[in-house]
VMD Tcl script that draws the C-alpha trace (Angstrom):
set ca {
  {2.25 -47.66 13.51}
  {3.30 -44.52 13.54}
  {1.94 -41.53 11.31}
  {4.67 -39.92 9.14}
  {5.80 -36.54 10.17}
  {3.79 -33.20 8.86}
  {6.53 -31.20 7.30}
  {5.18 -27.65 6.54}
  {5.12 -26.08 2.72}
  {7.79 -23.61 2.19}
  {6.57 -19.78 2.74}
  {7.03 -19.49 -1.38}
  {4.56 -22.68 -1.93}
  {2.09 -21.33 1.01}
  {2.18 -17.44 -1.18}
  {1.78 -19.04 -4.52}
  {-1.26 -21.23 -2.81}
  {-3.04 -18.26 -1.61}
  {-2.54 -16.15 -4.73}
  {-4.10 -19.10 -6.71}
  {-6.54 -19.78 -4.56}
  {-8.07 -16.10 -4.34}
  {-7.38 -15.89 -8.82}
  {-9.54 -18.41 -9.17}
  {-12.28 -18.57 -5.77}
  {-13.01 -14.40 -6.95}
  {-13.60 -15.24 -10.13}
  {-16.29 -18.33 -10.18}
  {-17.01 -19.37 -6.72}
  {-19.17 -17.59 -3.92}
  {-17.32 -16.10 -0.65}
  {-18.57 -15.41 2.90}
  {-17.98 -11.82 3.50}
  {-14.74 -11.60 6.00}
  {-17.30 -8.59 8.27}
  {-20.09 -9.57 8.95}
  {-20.19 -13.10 7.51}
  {-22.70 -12.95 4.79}
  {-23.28 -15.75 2.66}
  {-23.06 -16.01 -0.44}
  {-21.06 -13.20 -2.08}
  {-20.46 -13.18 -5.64}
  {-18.24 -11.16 -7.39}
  {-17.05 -8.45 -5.32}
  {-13.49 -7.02 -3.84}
  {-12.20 -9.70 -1.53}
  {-15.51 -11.30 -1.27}
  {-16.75 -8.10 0.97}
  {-20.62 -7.76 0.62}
  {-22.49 -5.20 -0.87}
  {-23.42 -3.60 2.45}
  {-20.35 -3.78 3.96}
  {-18.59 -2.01 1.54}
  {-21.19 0.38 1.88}
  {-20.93 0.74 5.63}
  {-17.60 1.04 5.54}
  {-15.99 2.86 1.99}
  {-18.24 5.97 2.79}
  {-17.38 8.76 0.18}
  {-15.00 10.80 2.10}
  {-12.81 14.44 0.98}
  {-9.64 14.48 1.89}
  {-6.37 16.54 1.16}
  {-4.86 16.36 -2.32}
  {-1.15 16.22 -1.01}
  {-1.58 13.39 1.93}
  {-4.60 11.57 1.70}
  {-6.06 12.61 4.87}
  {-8.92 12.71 5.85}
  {-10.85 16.53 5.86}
  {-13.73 17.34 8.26}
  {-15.10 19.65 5.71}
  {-14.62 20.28 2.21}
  {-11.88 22.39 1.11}
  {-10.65 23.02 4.59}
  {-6.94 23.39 5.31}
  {-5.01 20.23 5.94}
  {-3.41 20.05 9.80}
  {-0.87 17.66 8.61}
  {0.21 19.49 5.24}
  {-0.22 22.54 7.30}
  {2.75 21.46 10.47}
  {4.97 19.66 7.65}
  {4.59 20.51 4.31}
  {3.87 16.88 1.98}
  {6.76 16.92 -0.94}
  {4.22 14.84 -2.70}
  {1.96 16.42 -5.65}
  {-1.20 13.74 -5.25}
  {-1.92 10.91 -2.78}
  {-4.93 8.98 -2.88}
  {-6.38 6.81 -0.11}
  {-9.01 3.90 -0.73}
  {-10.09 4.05 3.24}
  {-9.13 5.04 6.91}
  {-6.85 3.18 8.42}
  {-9.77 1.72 11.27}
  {-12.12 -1.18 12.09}
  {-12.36 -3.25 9.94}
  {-9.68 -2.66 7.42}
  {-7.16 -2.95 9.92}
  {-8.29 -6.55 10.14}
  {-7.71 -6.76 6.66}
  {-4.43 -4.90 6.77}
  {-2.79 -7.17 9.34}
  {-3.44 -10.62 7.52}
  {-2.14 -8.83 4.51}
  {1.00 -8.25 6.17}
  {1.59 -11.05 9.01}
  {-0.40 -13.85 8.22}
  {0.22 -15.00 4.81}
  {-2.89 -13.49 3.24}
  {-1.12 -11.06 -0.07}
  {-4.51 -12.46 -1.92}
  {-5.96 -9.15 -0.06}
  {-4.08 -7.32 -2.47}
  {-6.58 -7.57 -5.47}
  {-9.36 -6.27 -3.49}
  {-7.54 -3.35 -2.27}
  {-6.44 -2.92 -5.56}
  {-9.85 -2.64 -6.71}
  {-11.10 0.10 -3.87}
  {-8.96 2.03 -4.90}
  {-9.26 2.22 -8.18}
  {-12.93 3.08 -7.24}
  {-11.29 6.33 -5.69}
  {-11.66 9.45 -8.74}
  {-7.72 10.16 -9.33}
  {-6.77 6.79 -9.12}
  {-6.76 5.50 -12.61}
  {-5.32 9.14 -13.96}
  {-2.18 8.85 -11.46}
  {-1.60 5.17 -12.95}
  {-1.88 6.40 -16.64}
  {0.20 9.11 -15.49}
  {3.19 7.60 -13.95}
  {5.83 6.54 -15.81}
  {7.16 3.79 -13.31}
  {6.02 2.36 -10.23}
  {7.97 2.00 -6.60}
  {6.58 -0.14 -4.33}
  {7.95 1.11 -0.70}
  {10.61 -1.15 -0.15}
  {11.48 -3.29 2.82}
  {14.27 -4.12 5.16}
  {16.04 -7.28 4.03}
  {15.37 -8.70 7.18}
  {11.93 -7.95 6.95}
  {11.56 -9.32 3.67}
  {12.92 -12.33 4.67}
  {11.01 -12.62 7.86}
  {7.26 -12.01 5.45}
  {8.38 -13.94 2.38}
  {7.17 -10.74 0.31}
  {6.75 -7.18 -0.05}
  {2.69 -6.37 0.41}
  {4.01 -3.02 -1.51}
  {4.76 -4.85 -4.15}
  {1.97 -7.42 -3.90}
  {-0.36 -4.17 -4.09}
  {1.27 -2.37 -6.75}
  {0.93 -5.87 -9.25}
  {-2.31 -5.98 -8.20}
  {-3.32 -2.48 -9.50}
  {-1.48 -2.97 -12.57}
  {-3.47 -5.83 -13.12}
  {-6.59 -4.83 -12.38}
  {-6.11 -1.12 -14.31}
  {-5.12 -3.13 -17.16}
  {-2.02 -0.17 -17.36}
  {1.03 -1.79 -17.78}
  {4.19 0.27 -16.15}
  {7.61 -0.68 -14.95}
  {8.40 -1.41 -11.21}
  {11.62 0.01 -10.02}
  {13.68 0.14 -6.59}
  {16.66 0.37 -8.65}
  {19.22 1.69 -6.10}
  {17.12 2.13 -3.21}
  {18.36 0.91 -0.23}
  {15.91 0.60 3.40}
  {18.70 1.31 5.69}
  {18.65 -0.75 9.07}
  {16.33 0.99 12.01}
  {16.68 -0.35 15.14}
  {12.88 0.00 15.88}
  {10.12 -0.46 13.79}
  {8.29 2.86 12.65}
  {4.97 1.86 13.87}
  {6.07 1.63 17.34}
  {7.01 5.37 17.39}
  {4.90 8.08 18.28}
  {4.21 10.68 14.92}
  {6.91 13.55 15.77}
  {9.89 10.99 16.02}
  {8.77 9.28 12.87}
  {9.09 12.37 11.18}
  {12.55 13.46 12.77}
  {13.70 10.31 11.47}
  {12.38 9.91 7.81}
  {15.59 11.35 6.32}
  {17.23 8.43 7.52}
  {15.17 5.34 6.49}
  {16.86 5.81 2.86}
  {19.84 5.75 1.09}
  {20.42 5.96 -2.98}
  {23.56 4.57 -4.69}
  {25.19 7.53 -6.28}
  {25.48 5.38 -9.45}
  {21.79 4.86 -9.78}
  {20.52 8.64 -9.36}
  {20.72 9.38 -13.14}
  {17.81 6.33 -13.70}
  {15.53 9.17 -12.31}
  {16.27 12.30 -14.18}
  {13.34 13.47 -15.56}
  {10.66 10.66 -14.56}
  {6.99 10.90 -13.06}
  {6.83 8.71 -9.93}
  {4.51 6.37 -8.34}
  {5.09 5.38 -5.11}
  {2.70 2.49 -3.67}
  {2.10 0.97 -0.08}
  {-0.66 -0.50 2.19}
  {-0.63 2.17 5.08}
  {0.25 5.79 5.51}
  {0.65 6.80 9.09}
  {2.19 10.24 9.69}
  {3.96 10.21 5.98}
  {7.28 9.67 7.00}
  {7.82 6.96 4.66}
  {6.61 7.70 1.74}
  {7.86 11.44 2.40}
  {11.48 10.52 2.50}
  {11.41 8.03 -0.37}
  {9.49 11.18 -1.73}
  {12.17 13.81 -0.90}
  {14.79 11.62 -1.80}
  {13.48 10.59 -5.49}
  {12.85 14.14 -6.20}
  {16.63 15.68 -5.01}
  {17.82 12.67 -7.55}
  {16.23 14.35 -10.37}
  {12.50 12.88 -10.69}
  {9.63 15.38 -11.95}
  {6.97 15.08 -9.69}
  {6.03 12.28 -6.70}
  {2.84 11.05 -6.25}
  {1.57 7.92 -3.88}
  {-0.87 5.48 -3.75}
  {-1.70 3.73 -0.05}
  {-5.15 1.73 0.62}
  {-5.27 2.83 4.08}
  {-4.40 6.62 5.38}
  {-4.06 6.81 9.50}
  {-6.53 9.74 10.81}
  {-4.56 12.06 13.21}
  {-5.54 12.11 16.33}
}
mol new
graphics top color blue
foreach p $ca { graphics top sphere $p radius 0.5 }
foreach p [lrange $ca 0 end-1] q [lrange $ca 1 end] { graphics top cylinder $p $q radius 0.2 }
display resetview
């Protein structure tokens, strides 16, 4: 007799699974800590122990405009300092390093936007968090490529940016209205920093019949990762020629330069 055929759950079904799953396993059931395996952990961002997030969410100063990270307080930015960051605040939650990229990566590519909440919640742990959110007067998740979006089954922008909504209790509109991720032939992680930033002006385009929705508004933009900027900087530079009064970003994880 022959056992019937496994057909796989739909990439929608698997995402709702593991958004229910981590709603209600947070909330009333102990976790293993995804470090250093601890057991049990009750009650904490993504079921990360107590001493892990102490070993690795270390207070840290870094530069106002980009988010990265400063050897010493109130020193100069080297980023802002070769390019100039056209946004007014970003805040990190962490470096983009062992073991958040861990994290990161089964955010993105292995079915895992449940990471969302707890990323969410570090960085609403960082001090201008919460004040950006009350701030803003609507939300952009960084889009993605259609093809991308497809490829994922969602946006871990948008994933993120629900999340802190959620957990900030601050209720704010999400808009991408007329934003368009024009096609690049290779993906911007693969490229080293100084051709990322040659190309940011042409990762986005705006419908001319959609500028007018941002006369006059505060911006939030929101994603996982900041690498060099490039991204968020030409979403930045392009919300702002359209009319918007100030840009400022959110991203859990900031690359160091090195």
């Amino acid at each position: 007799m022959f056992a019937p055929e496994r057909v796989p759950l739909p990439r929608f079904l698997r995402t709702a699974w593991h958004h229910a799953h981590a709603f209600y396993a947070a909330r009333w059931l102990p976790a293993q800590c995804p470090f250093c395996h601890a057991w049990p952990v009750w009650q904490q961002p993504g079921g990360i122990c107590a001493s892990c997030l102490v070993r690795y969410t270390p207070p840290q100063q870094r530069c106002l405009r980009c988010a990265l990270a400063l050897r010493q307080p109130e020193s100069a930015c080297p980023a802002c300092t070769c390019l100039p960051s056209p946004l007014r605040h970003c805040v990190a939650a962490v470096d983009y390093g062992y073991p958040w990229h861990q994290a990161v990566e089964a955010f993105k590519f292995h079915q895992r936007p449940a990471w969302a909440d707890a990323m969410a919640q570090l960085l609403l742990r960082q001090p201008l968090c919460e004040a950006l959110l009350q701030q803003a007067e609507c939300m952009v998740p960084i889009p993605l490529a259609t093809a991308r979006l497809r490829e994922r089954g969602y946006n871990q922008a948008w994933e993120l940016g629900k999340a802190l909504r959620r957990s900030s209790g601050i209720a704010m509109p999400c808009i991408t209205q007329g934003i368009e991720r024009r096609h690049v032939p290779q993906a911007q992680a693969r490229l080293p920093r100084q051709q990322r930033l040659q190309r940011r002006q042409q990762l986005y385009s705006l419908k001319p019949a959609d500028r007018s929705v941002w006369v006059g508004r505060k911006v939030l933009l929101v994603d996982d990762v900041m690498t060099t900027g490039a991204t968020l900087f030409a979403l930045a530079d392009l919300l702002l020629a359209a009319g918007a009064t100030h840009v400022d970003a959110l991203v859990f994880a900031r690359t160091p330069l090195v």
